[in-house]
N, C-alpha and C positions, 0 to 999 in steps of 0.2 A: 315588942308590943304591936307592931305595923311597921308597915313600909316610913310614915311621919308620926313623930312624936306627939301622942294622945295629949299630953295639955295644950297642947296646939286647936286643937279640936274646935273650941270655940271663938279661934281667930281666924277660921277659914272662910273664903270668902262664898258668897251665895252659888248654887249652880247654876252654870252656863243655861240660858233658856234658849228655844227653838221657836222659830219663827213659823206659827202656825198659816197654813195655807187660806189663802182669800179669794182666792179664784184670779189676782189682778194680774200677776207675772205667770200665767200659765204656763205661755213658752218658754220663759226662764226657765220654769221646774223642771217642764221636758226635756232643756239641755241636759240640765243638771243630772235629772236620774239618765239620761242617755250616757256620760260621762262614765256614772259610777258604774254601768254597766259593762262601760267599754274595759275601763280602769280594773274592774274583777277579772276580765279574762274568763267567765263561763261558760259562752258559748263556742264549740268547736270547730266554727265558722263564720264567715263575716256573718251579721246580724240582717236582717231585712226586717227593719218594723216602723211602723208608721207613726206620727203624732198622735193620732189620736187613740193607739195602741198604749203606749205611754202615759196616755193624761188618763184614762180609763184605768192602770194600774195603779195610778197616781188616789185616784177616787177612791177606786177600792179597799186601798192600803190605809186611807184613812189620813195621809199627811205625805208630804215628800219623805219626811226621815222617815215614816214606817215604810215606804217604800224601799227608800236608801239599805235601811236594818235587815229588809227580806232578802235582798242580793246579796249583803255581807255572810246574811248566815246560810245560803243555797251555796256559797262558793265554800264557805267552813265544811257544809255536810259534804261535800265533793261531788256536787252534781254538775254535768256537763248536758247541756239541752241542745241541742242542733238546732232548731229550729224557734221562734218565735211560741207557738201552738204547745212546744213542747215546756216553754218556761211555764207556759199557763197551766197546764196540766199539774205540776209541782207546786203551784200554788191553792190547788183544789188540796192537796195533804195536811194531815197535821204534824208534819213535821217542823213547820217552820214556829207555830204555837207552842208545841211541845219544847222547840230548845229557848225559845222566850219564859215560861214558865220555869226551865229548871234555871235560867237566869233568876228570876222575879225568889225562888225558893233559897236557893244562897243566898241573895242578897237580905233574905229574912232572917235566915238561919244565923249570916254574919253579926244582923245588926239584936239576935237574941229574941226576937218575937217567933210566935207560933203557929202566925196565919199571914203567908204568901200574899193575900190579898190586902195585907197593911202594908204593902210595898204599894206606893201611887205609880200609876203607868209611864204619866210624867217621867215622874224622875229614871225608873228604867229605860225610859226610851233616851233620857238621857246621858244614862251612863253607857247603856248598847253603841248609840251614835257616837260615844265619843273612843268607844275601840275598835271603831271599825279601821280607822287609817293604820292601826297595829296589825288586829287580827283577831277578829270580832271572836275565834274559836277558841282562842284562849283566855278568852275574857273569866268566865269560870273559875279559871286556876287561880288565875291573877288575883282576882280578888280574894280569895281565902287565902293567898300568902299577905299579899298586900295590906290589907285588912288587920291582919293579924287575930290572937284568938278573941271568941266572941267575947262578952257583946260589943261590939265596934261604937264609939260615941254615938254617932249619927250617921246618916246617908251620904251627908257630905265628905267625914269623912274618908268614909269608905269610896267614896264618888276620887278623889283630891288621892288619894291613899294609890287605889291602880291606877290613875291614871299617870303619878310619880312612878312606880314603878315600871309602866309601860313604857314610858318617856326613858328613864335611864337605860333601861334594857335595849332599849333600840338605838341609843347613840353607841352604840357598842357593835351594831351589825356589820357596815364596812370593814372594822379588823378583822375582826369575825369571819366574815367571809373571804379576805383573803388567805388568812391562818388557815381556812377550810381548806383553801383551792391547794395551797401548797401542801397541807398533808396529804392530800388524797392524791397529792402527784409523785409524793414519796413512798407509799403506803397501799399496799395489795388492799384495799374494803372491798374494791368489786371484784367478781368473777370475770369479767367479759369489759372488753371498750363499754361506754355507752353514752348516749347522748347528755349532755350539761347545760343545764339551764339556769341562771337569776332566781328563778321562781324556787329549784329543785333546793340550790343555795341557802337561801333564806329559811327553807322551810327547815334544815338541818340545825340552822342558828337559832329561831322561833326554837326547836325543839329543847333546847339547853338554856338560851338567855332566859325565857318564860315561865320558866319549871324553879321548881324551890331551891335545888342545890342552885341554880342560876341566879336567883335573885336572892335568897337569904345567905350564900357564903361565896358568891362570885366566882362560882365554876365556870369556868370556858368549854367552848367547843373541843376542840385540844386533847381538853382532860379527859372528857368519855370517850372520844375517838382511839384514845391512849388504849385503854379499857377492854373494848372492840378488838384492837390488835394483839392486845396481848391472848386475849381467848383465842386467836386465830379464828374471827368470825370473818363472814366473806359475805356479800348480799348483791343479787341480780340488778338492785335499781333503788332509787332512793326512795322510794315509798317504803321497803322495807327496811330500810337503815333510819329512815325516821321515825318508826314504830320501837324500834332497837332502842333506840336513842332515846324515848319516851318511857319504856321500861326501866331501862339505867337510872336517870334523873331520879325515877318513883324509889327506885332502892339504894339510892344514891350510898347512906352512910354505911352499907354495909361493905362498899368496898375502901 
């Protein structure tokens, strides 16, 4: 019925609130989104921006976490900006509105209503904020497993609901990515040496722990990789192995 047991529902405790900007810790903020931005890894080179480049993002955005939420989802869409001029320029699109909104529409869809806009902003910015230390791009999924089928008690908890599943799923990543390292050391996936990365890692793991065989029947890594080898599939780089690995999940029961 969900990730927590629905008579549970009305013992859940209130949502986490966000601390609305006042102007008093400015430069606090500015660390802070300087952190998150460091902490994403988007830009393709060191950074050069100034304070008051930041506190002006900060304005614009409307609140430190709407700022915080616009970096989590520019690194979800896989945008790489070089330069300062260039993150701005990405912010002029509506891309970053558009993946808030198909947020705002599941989270309707889940809770059984029929207008988007009966989801309060509030609360989505509070549920966004709080996937982003997972991976704001799977947020999406997450919730329609987690969740379970409509209509979900309340916001909360659907809020309490991914956020449990986010939680379990990612104490699971360090094995995870070891089991990865050694199968891939045993096991033809690539064509070619290539370079290895943490980030490359994880994103293989996200692809399985995240997905519904991964959270509703506790597929490992392992098990699709299995899957892969036995097709005698073989992939240049992991960007394609985790598109691979995204289809699998989706048709999981059929193998």
């Amino acid at each position: 019925e969900g990730f927590l047991p629905r008579e549970k529902a009305k013992e859940l405790q209130a949502l986490p609130s966000i601390k609305k900007s006042d102007g008093k810790d400015a430069m606090q903020e500015v660390r802070t989104l300087l952190k998150a931005i460091c902490d994403a890894r988007i830009f393709t080179k060191s950074l050069q921006v100034s304070a008051n480049d930041l506190q002006d993002f900060i304005i614009k955005s409307g609140s430190l976490i709407n700022a915080q939420i616009t970096v989590a989802i520019l690194k979800s869409l896989g945008h790489r900006p070089n330069e300062w001029k260039d993150f701005q320029k990405l912010l002029q699109t509506e891309e970053v509105t558009e993946f808030k909104t198909n947020i705002r529409k599941v989270a309707a869809k889940m809770l059984g209503k029929g207008n988007f806009y009966d989801i309060k902003e509030g609360d989505l910015n509070v549920l966004m904020a709080m996937s982003i230390k997972y991976d704001i791009g799977y947020l999406e999924d997450v919730m329609q497993i987690a969740g379970g089928p409509p209509p979900a008690p309340s916001f909360r908890y659907l809020f309490y609901s991914t956020q449990g599943a986010f939680s379990r799923q990612t104490s699971f990543f360090q094995e995870e990515r070891q089991r990865l390292i050694n199968f891939l050391t045993a096991n033809p996936v690539f064509r070619e040496n290539i370079q290895v990365k943490n980030d490359y890692l994880m994103n293989v793991c996200k692809g399985v722990l995240f997905s519904d065989p991964g959270i509703s029947a506790g597929v490992r890594v392992e098990e699709i990789l299995k899957i892969i080898v036995q097709g005698r599939e073989s992939f240049t780089g992991f960007g394609e192995l985790v598109k691979r690995i995204k289809e699998l999940c989706a048709t999981y029961d059929k193998y």
